[in-house]
Backbone as CSV, one residue per row, in Angstrom:
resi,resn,N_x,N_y,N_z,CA_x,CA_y,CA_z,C_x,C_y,C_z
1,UNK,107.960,178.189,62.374,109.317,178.189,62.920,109.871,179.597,62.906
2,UNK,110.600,179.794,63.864,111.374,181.073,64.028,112.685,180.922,63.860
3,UNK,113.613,182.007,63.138,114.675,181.765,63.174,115.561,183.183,63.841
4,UNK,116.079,182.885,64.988,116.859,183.683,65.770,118.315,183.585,65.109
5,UNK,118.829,185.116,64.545,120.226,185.010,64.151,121.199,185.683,65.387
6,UNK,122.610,185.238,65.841,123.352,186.282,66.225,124.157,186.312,65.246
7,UNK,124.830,187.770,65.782,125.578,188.708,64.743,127.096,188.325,65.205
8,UNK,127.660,188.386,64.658,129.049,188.377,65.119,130.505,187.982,64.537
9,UNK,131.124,187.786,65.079,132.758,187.250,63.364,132.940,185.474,64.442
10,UNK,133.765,184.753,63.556,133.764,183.699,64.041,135.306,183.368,64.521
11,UNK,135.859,184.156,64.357,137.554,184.083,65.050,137.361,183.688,66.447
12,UNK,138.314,182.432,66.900,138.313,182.580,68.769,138.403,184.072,69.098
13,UNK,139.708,184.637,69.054,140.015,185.238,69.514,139.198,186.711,68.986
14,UNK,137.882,186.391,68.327,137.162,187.525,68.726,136.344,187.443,69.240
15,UNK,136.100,186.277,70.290,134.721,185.975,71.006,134.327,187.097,72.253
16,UNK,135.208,187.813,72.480,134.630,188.513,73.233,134.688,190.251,73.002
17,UNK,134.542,190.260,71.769,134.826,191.721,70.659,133.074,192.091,70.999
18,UNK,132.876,193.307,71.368,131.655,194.019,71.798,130.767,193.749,69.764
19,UNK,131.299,193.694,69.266,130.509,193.426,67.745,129.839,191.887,68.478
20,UNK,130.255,190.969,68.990,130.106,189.266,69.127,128.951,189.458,69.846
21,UNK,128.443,190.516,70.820,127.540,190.930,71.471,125.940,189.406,70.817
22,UNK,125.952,189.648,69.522,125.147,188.790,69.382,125.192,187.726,69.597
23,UNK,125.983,186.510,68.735,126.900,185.500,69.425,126.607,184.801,70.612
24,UNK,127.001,186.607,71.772,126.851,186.137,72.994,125.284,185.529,73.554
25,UNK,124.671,186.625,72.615,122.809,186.460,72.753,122.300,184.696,73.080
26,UNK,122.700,184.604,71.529,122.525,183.612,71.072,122.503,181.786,72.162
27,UNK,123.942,181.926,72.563,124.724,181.050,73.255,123.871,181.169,74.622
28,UNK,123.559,182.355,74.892,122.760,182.106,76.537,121.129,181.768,76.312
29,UNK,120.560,181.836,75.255,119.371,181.559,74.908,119.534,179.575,74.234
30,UNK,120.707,179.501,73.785,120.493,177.844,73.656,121.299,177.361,74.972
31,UNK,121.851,177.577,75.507,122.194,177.048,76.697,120.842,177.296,77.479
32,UNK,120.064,178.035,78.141,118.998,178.568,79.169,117.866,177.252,78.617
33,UNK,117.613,177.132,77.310,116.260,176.428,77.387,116.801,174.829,76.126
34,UNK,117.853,174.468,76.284,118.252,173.299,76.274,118.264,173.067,75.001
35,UNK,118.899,173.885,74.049,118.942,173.520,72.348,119.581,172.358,72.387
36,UNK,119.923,171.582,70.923,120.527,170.893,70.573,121.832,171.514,70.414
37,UNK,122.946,170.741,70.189,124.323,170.970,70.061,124.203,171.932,69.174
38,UNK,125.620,172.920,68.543,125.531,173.529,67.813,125.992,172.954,66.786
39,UNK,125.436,172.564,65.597,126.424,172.093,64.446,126.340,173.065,63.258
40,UNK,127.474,172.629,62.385,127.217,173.363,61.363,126.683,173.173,59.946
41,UNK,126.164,173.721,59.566,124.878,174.441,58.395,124.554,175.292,58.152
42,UNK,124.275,175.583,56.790,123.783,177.477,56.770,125.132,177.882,56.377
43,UNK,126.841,177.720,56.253,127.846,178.787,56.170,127.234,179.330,58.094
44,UNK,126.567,178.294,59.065,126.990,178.907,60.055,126.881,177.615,61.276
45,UNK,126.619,178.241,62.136,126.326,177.270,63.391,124.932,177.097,63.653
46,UNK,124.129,175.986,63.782,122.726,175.882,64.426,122.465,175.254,65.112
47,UNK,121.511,175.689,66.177,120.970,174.687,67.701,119.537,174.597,66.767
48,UNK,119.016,174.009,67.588,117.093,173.566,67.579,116.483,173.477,68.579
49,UNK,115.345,173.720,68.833,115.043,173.720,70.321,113.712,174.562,70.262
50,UNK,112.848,174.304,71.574,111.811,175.221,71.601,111.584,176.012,72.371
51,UNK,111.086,177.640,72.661,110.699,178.205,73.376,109.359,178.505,73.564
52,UNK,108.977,178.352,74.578,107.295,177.918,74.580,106.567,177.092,73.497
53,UNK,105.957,177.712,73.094,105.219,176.863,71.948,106.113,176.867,70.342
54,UNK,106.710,177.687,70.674,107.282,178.207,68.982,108.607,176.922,68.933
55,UNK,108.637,176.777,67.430,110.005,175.537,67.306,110.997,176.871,66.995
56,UNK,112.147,176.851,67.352,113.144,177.609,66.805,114.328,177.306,66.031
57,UNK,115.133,177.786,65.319,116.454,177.284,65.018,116.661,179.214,65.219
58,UNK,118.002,178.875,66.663,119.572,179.541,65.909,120.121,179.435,65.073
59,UNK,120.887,180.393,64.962,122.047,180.599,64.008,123.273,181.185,64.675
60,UNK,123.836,181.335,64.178,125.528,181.949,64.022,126.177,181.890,62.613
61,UNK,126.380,183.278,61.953,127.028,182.829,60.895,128.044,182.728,61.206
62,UNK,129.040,182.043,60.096,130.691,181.733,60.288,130.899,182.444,59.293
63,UNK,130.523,183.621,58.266,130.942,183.806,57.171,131.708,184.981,57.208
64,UNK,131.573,185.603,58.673,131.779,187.077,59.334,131.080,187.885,58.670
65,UNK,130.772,189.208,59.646,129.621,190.154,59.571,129.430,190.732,58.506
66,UNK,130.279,190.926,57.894,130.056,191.455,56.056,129.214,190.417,55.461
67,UNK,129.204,189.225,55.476,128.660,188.324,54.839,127.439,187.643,55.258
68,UNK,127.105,187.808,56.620,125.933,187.324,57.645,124.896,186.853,57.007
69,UNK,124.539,187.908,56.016,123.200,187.350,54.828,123.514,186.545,54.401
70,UNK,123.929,186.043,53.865,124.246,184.752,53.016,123.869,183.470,53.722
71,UNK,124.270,183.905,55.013,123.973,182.044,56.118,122.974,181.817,56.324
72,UNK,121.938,183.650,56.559,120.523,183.911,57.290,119.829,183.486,56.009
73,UNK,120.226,183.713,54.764,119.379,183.218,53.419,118.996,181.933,53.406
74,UNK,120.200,181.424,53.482,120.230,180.158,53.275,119.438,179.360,53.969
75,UNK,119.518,179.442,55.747,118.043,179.014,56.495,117.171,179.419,56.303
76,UNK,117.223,180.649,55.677,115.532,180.902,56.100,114.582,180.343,54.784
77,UNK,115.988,179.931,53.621,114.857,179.660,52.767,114.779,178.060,52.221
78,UNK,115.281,177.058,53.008,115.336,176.085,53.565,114.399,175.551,54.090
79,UNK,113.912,176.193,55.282,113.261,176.300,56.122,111.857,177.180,55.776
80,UNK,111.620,177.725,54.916,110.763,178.646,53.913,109.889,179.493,54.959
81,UNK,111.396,180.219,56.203,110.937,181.369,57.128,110.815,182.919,56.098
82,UNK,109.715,183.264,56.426,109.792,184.735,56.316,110.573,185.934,56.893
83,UNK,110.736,186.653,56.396,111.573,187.974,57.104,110.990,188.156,58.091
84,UNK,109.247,188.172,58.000,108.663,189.057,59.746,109.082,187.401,60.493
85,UNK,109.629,186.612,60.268,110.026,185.404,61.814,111.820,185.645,61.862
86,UNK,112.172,186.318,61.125,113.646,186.084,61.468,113.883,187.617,62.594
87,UNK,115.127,187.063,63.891,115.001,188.283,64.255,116.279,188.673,64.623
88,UNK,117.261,189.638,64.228,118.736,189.596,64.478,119.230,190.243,65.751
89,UNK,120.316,189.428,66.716,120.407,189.909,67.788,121.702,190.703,67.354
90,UNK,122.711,191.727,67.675,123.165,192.450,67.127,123.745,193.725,68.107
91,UNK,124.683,194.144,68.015,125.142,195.397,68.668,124.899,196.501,68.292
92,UNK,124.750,197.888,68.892,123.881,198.721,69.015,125.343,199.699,69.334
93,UNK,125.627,200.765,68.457,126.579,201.728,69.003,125.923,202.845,69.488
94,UNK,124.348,203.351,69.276,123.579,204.202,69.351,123.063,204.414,70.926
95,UNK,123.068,202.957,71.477,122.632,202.350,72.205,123.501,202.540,73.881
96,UNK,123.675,203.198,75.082,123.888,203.004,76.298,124.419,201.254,76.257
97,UNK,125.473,200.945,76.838,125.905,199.803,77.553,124.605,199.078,78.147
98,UNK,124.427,197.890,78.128,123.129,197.108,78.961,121.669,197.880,78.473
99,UNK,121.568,198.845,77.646,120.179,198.950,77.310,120.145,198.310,75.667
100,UNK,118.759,197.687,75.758,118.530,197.200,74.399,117.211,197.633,74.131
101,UNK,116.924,197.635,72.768,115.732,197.570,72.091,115.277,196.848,71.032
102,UNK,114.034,196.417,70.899,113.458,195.498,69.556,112.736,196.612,69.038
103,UNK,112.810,196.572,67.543,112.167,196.905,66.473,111.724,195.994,65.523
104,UNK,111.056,196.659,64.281,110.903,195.306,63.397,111.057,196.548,62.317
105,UNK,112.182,195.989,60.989,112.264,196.963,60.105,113.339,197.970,60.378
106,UNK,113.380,198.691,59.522,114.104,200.341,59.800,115.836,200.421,58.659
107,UNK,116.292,200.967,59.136,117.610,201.155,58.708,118.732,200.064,59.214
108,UNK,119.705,200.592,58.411,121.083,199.171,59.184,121.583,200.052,59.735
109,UNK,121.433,201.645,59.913,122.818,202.591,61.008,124.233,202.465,60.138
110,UNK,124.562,201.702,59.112,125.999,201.500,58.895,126.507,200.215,59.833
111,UNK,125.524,199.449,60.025,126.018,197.940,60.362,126.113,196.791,59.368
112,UNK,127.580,196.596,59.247,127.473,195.309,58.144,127.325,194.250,57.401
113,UNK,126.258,193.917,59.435,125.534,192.860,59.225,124.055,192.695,58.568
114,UNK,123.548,193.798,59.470,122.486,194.364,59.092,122.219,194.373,57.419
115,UNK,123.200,195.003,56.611,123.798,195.702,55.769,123.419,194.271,54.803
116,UNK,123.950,193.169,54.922,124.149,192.204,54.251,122.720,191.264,54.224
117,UNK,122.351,191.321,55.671,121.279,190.511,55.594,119.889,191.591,54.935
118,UNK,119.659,192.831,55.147,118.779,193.317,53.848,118.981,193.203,52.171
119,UNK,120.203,193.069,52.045,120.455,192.298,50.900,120.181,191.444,50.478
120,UNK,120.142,190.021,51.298,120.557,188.600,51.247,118.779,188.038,51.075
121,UNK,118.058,189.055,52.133,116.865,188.591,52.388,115.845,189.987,51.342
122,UNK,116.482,190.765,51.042,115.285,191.847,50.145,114.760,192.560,50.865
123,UNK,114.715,192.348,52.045,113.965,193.618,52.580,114.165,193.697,53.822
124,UNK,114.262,195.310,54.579,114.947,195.476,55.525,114.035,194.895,57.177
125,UNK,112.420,193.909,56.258,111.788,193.498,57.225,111.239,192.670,58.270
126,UNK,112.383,192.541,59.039,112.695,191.771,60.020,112.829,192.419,61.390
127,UNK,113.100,191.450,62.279,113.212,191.782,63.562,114.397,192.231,63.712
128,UNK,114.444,192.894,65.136,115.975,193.473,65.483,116.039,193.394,66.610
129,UNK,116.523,193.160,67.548,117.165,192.892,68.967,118.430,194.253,69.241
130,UNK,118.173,195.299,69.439,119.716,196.286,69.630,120.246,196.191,70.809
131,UNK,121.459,195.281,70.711,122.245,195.711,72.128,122.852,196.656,72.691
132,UNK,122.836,197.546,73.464,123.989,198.525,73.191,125.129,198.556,73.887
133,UNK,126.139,198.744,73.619,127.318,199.203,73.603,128.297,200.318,73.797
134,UNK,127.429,201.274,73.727,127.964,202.474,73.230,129.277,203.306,72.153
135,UNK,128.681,204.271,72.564,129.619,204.912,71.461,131.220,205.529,72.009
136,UNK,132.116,205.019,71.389,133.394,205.348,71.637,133.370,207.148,71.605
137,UNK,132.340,207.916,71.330,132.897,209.104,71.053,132.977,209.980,69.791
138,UNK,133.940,209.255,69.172,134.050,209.850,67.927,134.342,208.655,66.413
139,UNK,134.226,209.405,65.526,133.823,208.305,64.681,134.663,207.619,64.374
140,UNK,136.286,208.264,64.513,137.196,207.373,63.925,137.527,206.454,64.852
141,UNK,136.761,206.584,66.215,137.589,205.236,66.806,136.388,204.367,66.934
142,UNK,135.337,203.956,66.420,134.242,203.227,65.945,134.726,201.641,65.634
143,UNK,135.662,201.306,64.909,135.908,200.420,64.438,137.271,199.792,65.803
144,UNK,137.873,200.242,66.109,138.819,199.683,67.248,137.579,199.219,68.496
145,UNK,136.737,200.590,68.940,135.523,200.217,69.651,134.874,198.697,69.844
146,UNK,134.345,198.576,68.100,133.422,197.672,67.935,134.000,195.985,67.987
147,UNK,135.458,196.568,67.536,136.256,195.380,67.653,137.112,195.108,68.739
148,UNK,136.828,195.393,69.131,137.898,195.633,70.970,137.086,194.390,72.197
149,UNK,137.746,193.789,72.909,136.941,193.124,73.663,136.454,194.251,74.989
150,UNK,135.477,193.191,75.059,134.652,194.177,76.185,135.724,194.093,77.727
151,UNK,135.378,195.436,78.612,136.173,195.975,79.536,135.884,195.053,80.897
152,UNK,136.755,194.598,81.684,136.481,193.727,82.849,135.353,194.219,83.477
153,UNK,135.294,195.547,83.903,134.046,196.625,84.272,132.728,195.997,83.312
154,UNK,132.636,195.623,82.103,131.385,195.399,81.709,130.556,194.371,81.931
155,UNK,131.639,193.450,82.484,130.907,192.426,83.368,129.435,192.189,84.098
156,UNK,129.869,193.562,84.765,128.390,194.171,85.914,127.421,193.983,85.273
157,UNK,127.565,194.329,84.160,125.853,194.939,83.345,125.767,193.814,82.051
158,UNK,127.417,193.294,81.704,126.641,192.433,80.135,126.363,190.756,81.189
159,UNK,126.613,190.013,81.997,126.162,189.099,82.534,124.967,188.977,82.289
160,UNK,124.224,189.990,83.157,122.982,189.907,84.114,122.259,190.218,82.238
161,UNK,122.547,191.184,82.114,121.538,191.498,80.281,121.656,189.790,79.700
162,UNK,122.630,189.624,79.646,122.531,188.129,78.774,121.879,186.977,79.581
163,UNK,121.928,187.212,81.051,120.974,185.787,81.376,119.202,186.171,81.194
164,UNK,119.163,187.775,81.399,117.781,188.255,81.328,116.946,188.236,80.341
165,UNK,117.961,188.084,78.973,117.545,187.936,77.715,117.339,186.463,77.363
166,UNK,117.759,185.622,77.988,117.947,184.320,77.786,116.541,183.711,78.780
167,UNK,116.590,184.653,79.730,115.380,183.807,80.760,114.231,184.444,80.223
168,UNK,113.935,185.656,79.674,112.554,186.398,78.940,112.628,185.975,77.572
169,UNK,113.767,184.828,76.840,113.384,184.832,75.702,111.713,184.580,75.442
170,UNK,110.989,183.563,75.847,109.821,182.762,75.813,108.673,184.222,75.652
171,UNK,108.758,185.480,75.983,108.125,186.794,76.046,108.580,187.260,74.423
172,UNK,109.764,186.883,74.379,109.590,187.644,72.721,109.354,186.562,71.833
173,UNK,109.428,185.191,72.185,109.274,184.106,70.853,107.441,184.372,71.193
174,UNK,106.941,184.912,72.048,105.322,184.621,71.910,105.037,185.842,70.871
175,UNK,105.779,186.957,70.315,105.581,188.072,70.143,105.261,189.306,70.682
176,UNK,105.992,189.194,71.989,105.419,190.315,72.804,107.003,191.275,72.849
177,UNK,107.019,191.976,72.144,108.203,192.810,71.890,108.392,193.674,73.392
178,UNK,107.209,194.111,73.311,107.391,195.668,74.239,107.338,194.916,75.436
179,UNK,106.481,193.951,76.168,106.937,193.151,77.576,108.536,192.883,77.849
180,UNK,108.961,192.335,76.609,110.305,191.665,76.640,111.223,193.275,76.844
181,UNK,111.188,194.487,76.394,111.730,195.445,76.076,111.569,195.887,77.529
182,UNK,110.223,195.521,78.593,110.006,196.294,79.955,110.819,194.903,80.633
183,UNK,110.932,193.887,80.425,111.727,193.400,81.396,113.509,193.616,81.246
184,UNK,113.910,194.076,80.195,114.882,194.022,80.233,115.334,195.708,81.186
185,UNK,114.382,196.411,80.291,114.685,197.672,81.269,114.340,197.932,82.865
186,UNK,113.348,197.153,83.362,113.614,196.871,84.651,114.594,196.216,84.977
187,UNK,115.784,195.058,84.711,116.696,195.192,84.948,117.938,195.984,84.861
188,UNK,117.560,196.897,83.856,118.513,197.590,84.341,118.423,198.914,84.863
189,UNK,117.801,199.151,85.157,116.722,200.477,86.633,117.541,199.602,87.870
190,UNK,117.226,198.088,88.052,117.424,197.599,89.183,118.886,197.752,89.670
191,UNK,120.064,197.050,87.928,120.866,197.748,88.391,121.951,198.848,89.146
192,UNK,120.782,199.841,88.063,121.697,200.640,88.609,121.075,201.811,89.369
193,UNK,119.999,200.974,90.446,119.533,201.254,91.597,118.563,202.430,91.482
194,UNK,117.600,202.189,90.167,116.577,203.795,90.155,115.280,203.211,90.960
């Protein structure tokens, strides 16, 4: 079993805060291939469902992003998933608007989700999904940034990323990181017409 986390706070009114970016992941990947409802468990939200051959459970924590580990613990050791099957979808300030990348491992950057779930789980070795977002600029406006809803303009580019990620999930649940990483970046070449 695999367990796919998104990142994100659980306030309505932050559902569309560029941090929820994961969240959003999440929601177009159990809607696209027909999860179960979302209920709650874990200190979060979970669908079930399969992508290709692999069984999966989502997540969503509800505990907000400081606390994220705690929900991802709790399934994964439930469920007695390892760190290399868990994989966090997540916002990316490092990261261009509509470009993403998978890794497995590395640093949290100063993300507090990140931050919590190497805690929660012991080791920083897991999957990563980076959305990006970009960077406001400068550091002090980082946090209004991350918490700010996304711009009517971002429409163009976060749509099409979230159905592309949702229709290539079945490329990264097989383990094919770097396929899943060339389809997403051919969409957005296509975008924005290279």
């Amino acid at each position: 079993m695999l367990l796919w986390v998104g990142l994100g706070n659980p306030e309505p009114g932050m559902a569309r805060h560029r941090h929820n970016i994961g969240f959003m992941a999440v929601d177009a990947i159990a809607s696209r291939h027909g999860f179960t409802p979302w209920r709650s468990r874990f200190k979060g939200l979970c669908a079930e469902g399969r992508i290709g051959l692999e069984k999966m459970l989502l997540l969503k924590p509800m505990t907000y992003m400081n606390l994220s580990g705690e929900s991802v613990q709790e399934a994964a050791s439930f469920y007695k998933i390892a760190p290399g099957d868990v994989t966090a979808f997540h916002d990316e300030l490092d990261l261009a608007p509509g470009k993403m990348r998978v890794k497995k491992g590395g640093g949290n950057a100063g993300h507090n989700g990140l931050r919590s779930m190497d805690r929660h789980l012991g080791t920083p070795d897991y999957w990563r999904v980076r959305l990006g977002i970009g960077h406001p600029g400068e550091k002090a406006r980082v946090t209004g940034h991350v918490l700010g809803d996304f711009a009517k303009a971002d429409k163009d580019w976060l749509e099409p990323l979230l159905d592309e990620i949702a229709a290539g999930a079945d490329v990264l649940a097989a383990g094919r990181p770097e396929d899943f990483m060339t389809r997403i970046a051919r969409l957005t070449e296509q975008k924005n017409g290279l």
